[in-house]
C-alpha positions as CSV (number, residue, x, y, z in Angstrom):
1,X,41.4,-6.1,-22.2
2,X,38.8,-8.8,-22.8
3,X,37.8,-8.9,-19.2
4,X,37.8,-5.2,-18.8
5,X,35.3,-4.8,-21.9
6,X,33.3,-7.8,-20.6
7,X,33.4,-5.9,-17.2
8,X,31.8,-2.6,-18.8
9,X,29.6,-4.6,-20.4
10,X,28.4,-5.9,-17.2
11,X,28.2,-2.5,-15.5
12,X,26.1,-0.8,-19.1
13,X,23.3,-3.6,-18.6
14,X,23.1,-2.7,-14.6
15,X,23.0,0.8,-15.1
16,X,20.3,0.0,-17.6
17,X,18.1,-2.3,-15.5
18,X,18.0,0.3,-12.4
19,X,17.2,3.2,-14.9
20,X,13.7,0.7,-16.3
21,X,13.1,-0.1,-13.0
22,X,11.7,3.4,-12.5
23,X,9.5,2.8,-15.6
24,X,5.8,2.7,-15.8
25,X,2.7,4.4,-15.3
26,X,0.3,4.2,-12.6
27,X,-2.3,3.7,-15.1
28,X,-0.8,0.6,-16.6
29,X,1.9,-1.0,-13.5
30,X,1.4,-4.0,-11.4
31,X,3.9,-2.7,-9.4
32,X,1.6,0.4,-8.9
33,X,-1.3,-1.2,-7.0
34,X,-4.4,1.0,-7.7
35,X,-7.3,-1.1,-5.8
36,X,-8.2,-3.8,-3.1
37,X,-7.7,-6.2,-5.4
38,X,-4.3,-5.2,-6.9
39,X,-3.0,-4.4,-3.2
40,X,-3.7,-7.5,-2.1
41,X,-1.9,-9.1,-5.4
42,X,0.8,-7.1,-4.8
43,X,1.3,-8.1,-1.3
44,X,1.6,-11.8,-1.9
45,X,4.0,-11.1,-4.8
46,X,6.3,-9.2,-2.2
47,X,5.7,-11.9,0.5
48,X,7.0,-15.1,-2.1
49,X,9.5,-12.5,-3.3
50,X,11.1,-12.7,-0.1
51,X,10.7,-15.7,1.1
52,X,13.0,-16.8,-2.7
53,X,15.0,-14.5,-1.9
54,X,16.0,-15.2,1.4
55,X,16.4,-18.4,0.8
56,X,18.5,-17.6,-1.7
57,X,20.7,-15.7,0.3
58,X,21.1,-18.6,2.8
59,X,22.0,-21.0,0.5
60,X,24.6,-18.7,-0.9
61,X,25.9,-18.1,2.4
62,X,26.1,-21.7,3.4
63,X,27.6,-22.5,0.1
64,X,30.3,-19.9,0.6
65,X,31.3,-20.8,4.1
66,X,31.5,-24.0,3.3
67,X,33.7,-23.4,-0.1
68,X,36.2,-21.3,2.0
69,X,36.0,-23.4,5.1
70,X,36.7,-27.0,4.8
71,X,38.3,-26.0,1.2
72,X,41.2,-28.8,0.7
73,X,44.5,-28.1,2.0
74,X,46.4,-30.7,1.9
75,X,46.2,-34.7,0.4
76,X,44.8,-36.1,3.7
77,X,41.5,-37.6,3.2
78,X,38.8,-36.1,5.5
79,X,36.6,-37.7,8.0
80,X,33.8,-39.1,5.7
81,X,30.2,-38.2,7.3
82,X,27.4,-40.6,5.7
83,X,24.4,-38.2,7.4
84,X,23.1,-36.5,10.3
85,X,19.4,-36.9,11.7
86,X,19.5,-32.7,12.5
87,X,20.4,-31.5,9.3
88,X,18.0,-33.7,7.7
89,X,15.6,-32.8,10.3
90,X,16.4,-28.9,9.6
91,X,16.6,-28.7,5.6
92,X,13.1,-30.8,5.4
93,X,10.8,-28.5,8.4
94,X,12.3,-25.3,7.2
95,X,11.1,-25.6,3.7
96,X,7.2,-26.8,5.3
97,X,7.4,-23.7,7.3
98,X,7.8,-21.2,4.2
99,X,5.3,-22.9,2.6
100,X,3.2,-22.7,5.1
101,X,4.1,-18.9,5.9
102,X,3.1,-18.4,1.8
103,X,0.4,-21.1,1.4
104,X,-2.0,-19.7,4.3
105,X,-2.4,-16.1,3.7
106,X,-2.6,-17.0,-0.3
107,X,-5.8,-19.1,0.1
108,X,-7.1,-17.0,2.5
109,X,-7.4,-14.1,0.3
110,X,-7.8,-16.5,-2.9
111,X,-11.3,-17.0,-0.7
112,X,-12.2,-14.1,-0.4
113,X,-10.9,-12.5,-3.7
114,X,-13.3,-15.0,-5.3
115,X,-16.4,-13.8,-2.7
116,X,-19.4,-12.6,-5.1
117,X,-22.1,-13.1,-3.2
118,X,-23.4,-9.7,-3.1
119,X,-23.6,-9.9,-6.9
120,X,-26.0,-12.7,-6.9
121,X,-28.6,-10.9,-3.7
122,X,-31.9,-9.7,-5.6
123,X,-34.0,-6.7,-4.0
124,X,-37.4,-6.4,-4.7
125,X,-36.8,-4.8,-7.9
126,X,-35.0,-7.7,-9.1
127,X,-32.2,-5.8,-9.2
128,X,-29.1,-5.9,-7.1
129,X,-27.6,-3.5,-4.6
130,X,-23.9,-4.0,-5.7
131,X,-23.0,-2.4,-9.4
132,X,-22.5,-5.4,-11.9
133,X,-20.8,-4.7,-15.1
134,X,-21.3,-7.5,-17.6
135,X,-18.1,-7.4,-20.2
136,X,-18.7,-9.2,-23.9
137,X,-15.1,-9.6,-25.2
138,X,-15.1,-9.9,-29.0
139,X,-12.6,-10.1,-32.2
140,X,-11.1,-7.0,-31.1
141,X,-13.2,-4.4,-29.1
142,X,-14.8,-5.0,-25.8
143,X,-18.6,-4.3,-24.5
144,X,-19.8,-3.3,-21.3
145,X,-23.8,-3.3,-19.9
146,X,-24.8,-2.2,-17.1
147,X,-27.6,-4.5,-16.3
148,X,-29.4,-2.6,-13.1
149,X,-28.8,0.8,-15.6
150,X,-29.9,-0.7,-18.3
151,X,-27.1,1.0,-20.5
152,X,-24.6,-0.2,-22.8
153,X,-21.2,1.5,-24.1
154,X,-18.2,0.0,-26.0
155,X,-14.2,0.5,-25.3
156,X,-15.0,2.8,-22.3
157,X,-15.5,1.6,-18.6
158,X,-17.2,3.8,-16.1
159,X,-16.8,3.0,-12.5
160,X,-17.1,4.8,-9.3
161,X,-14.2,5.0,-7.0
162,X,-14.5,3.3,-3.4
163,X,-16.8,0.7,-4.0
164,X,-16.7,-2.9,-5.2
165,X,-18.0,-3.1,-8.7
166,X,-18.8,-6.5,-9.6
167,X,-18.2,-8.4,-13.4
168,X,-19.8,-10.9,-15.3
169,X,-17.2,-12.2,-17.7
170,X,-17.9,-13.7,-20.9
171,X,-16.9,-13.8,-24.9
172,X,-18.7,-13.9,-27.6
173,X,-16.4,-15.4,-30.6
174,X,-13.2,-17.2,-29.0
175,X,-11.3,-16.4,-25.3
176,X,-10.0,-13.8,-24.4
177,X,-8.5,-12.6,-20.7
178,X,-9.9,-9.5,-19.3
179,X,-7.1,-7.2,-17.3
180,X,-6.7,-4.2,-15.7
181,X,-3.3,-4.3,-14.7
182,X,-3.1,-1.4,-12.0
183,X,-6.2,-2.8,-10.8
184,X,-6.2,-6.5,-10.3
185,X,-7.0,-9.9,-12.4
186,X,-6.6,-11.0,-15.1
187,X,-10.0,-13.3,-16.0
188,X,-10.4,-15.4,-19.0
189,X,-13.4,-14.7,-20.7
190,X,-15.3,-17.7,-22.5
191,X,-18.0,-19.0,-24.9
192,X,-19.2,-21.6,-23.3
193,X,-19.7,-20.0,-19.5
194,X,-19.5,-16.7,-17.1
195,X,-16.6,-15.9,-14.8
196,X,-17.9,-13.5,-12.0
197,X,-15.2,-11.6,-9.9
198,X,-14.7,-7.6,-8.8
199,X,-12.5,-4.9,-8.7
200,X,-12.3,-1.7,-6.1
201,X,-11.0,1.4,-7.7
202,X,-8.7,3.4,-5.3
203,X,-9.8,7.1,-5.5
204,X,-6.2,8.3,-4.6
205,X,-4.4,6.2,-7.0
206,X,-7.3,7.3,-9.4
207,X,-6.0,11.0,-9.0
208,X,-2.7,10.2,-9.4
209,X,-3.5,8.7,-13.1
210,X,-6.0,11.2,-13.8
211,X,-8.7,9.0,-13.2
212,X,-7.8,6.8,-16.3
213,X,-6.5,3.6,-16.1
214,X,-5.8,1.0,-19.1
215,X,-7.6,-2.3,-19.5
216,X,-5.9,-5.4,-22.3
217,X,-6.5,-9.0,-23.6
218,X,-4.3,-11.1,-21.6
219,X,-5.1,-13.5,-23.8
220,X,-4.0,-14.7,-27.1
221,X,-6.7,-14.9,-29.4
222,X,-6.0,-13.7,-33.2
223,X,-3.7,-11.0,-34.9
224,X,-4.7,-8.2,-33.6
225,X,-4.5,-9.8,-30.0
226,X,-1.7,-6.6,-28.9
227,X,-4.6,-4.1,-30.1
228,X,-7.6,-5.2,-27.9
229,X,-7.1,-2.7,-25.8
230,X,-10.0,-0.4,-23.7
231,X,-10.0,2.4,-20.8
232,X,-11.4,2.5,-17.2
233,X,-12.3,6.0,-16.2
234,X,-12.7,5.6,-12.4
235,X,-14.8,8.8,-10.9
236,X,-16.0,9.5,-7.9
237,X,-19.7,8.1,-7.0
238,X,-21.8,11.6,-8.1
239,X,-19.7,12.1,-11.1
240,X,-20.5,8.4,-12.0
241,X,-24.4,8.7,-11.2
242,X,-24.6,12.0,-13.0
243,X,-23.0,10.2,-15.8
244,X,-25.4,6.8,-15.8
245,X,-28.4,9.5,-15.2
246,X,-26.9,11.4,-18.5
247,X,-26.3,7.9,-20.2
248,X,-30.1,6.8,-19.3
249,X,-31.5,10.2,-20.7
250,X,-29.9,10.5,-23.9
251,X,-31.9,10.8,-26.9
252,X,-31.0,10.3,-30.7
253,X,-28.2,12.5,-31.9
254,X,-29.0,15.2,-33.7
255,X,-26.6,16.6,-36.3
256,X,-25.8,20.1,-35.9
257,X,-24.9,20.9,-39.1
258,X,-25.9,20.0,-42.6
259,X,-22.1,18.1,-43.3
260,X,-23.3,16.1,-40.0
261,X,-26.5,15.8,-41.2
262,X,-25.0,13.8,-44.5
263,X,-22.8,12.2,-42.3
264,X,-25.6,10.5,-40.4
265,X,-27.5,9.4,-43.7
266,X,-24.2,7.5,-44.4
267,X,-24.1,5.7,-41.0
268,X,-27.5,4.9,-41.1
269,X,-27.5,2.9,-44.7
270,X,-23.8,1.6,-44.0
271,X,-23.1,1.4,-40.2
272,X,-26.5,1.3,-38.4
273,X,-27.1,-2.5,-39.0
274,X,-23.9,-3.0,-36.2
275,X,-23.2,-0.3,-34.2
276,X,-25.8,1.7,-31.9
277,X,-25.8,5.6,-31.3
278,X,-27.9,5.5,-27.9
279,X,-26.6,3.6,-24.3
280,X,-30.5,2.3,-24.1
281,X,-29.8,-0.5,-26.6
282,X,-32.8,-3.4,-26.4
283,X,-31.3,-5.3,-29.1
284,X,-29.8,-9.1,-28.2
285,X,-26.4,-9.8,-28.0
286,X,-26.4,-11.6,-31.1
287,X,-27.2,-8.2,-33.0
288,X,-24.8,-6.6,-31.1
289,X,-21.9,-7.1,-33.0
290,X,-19.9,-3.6,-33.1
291,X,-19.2,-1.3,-30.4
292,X,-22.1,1.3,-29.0
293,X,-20.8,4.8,-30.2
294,X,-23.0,6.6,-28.3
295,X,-20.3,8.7,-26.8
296,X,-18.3,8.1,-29.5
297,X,-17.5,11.9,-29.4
298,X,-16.0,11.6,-25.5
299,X,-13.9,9.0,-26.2
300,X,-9.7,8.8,-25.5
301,X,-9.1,7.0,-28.3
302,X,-10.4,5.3,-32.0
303,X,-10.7,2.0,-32.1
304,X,-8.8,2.1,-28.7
305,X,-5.5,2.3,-29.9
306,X,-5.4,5.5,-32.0
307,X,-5.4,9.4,-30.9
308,X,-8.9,10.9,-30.8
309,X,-8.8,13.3,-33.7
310,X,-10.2,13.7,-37.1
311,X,-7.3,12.6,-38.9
312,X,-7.5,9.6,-37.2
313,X,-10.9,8.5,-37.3
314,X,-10.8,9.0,-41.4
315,X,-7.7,6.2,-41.6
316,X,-9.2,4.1,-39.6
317,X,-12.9,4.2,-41.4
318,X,-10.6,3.9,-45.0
319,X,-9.1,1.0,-43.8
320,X,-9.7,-0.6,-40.7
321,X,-7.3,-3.9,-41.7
322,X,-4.6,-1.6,-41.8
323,X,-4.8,-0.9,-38.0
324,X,-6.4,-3.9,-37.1
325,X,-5.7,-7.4,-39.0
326,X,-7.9,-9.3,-38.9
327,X,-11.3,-7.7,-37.2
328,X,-14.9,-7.7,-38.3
329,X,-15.5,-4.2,-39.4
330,X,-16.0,-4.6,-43.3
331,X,-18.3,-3.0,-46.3
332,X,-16.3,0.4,-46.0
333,X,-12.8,-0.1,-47.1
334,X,-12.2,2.3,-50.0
335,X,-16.1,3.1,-50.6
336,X,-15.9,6.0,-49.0
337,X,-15.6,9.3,-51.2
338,X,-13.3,12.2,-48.7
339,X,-16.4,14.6,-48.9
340,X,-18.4,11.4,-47.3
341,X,-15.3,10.6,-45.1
342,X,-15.4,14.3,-44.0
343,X,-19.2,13.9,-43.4
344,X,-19.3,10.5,-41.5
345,X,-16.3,11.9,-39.4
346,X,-18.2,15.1,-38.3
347,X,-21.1,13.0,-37.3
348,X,-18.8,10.6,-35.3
349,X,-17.1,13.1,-33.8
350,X,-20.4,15.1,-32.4
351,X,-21.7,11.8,-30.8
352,X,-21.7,12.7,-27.2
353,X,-23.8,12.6,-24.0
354,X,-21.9,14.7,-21.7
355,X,-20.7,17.6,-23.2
């Protein structure tokens, strides 16, 4: 009975590991490849994959042949072999092979993967020709500038499908790892220097996740470490130069109604000294220190973990700490009346450049 119950045991934690192997989204899965980058990955994890695994199966068939075979069968002692030249010969190239078979086309692409030349080529504008996305990692929200655009948004990446968009890594309080999973990395971000590498968005695996793909800290870095998350909305290469065009255009919000109007005197004597309502933000890094909510309005999510309602928004501007431990947003917890909380949320909620 104890072997029986140990054997459906067994069989409930099989059945359970092939139905999660079907898990996962192609927004979020490794095991989804959406890009050059992640393909590649992906191909040298299957390659190593199986060369363990076959070697694994040789060993196991070796060591059951040789159980069953010469197993003892009677007292007699056998013929005691102190070596042989052709195993040893065998067992020791075998293993240089597979490494070599893994070892080659791994720095090969490791090479090329790390290739960002084209980032670095100026034109005569002083610009370059490849798209360069320079990502600040902070304590727990992420910022993205578009140096050659000259624009600036917060929680959101835009890219264009097809093409090689180029990063500029760095953080500005302690490191953190920047990761698109379905995409390729991860990439620390530091203090104290820039890591440079790029991603290609796949425009069919973009359709298949509806253009959306998830972004996280790979990187432990404070409480709040699980929630520093951010989206990638991969487009095709007009939606994503009408977007930078709509992005460079955009003038100050104007409130639309006399609640929104209220709402904006509120975030400009409480909220305007960190965060920045238009993408064309001139101010230095250093005074920088809150997401651009320019398209606050657009977004998927608040503080880029919660839905994108109303409701929302209001419990996270009564108490960010509840949501967040541990994060720099402070001077509004419990100051806010509701009929300010209802104000400052319609404002929010109308910042947008594309409607």
């Amino acid at each position: 009975m104890k072997r029986l119950a140990k054997w459906r045991l067994a069989s409930l934690f099989a059945i359970l590991t092939l139905i999660l192997s079907g898990c996962g989204e192609p927004f979020l899965s490794t095991l989804q490849p959406s890009g050059e980058v992640a393909k590649t990955q992906y191909d040298l994890m299957l390659l190593s994959t199986a060369i363990m695994v076959g070697v694994i199966v040789v060993v196991t068939v070796l060591f059951l042949v040789v159980i069953f075979k010469f197993r003892r069968k009677d007292e007699r002692i056998p013929k005691q072999v102190e070596g042989s030249h052709k195993l040893e010969i065998i067992w020791t190239v075998i293993p240089i092979l597979l490494l070599l078979v893994l070892t080659v086309p791994t720095v090969a692409q490791t090479f090329k993967l790390a290739d960002v030349s084209p980032m670095e080529k100026k034109n005569e504008e002083g610009k370059t020709d490849a798209l360069v996305v320079n990502v600040r990692a902070n304590l727990y929200w992420w910022e993205f500038e578009y140096p050659n655009q000259e624009i600036i948004t917060g929680q959101e990446l835009v890219v264009p499908t097809g093409e090689k968009v180029y990063f500029n890594l760095k953080a500005s309080d302690v490191k953190h790892s920047f990761w698109v999973p379905a995409v390729g990395g991860k990439m620390d971000t530091n203090t104290d220097n820039v890591n440079k590498f790029y991603l290609k968005f796949d425009k069919e695996s973009s359709d298949v996740a509806g253009d959306l793909f998830y972004g996280k800290c790979a990187e432990l870095c404070g409480p709040s470490h699980a929630l520093m998350d951010f989206k990638v909305k991969a487009i095709s290469g007009e939606e994503f130069d009408q977007w930078v065009a709509d992005m460079q255009n955009a003038e100050e919000p104007q409130p639309q109604s006399e609640v929104a109007q209220q709402g904006q005197e509120i975030f400009n004597n409480s909220c305007i000294g960190c965060h920045a309502v238009t993408p064309v933000d001139g101010r230095p890094e250093q005074a920088r220190q809150a997401p651009n909510l320019a398209n606050f309005g657009e977004r998927d999510r608040v503080a880029g973990i919660l839905d994108h309602n109303e409701k929302e928004l209001k419990n996270w501007l009564k108490d960010p700490e509840a949501y967040k431990p541990g994060n720099k947003m402070t001077g509004t917890y419990g100051q806010l009346s509701d009929e300010e909380l209802d104000a400052l949320t319609e404002y929010l909620m109308g910042l947008k450049v594309q409607e």
